[in-house]
N, C-alpha and C positions, 0 to 999 in steps of 0.2 A: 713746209717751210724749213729753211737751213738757213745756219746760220755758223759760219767757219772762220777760224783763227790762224796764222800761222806760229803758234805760243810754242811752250815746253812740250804740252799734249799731256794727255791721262794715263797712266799702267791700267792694266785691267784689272786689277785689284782695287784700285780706286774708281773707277767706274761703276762699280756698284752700291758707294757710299755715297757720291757726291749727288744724292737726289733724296737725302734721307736732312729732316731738319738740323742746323745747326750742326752739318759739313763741313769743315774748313783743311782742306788738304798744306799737307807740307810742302814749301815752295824754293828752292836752294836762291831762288831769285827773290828782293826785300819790296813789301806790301806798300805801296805810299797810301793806300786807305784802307782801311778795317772794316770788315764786312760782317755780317751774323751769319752767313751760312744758310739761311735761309728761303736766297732769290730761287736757285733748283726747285726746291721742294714745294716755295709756293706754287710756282710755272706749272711742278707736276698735279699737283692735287686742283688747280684750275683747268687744265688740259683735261684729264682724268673726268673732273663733273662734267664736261662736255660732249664726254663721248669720244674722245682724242687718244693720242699716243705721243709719249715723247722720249729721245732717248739719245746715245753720243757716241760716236765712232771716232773712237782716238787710239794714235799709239804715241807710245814718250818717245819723248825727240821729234815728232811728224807734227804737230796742232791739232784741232780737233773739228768736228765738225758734230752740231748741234741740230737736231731735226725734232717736228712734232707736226703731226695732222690734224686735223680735227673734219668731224662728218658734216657735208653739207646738208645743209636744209632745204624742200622745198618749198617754193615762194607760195607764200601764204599759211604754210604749214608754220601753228601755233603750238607751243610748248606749257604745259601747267605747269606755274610758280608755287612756288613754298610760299604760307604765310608768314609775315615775319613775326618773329618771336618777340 
């Protein structure tokens, strides 16, 4: 799945931060909502338990483009749950 912008885009300097918690890059353009930094890092560490991959091919100035897979199942094929704590 992809999921693209046509924004400011990411340096690759910042492409390796903005998946780590409580992220918030500098933007020369002004925020109308306040974010934790958070959505990234949740997405990955949900992707990640699944067996998935996610990740972001940008350059500054260009937008970006947001990707992540995750493994199919076969049908009927049952997974063991954790108990909850």
């Amino acid at each position: 799945v992809s999921v693209i912008d046509n924004g400011i885009g990411i340096s690759k300097e910042n492409q390796k931060k903005i998946f780590e918690p409580f992220s918030q890059l500098e933007s020369p353009l002004p925020r109308e909502a306040g974010g934790t930094g958070l959505g990234l890092a949740i997405a990955r560490q949900i992707i990640e338990k699944h067996g998935g991959r996610i990740w972001v091919e940008s350059e500054y100035g260009e937008g970006s483009r947001f990707n992540f897979t995750l493994p199919l199942a076969n049908a009927g094929q049952s997974y063991p749950r954790k108990a909850a704590a």
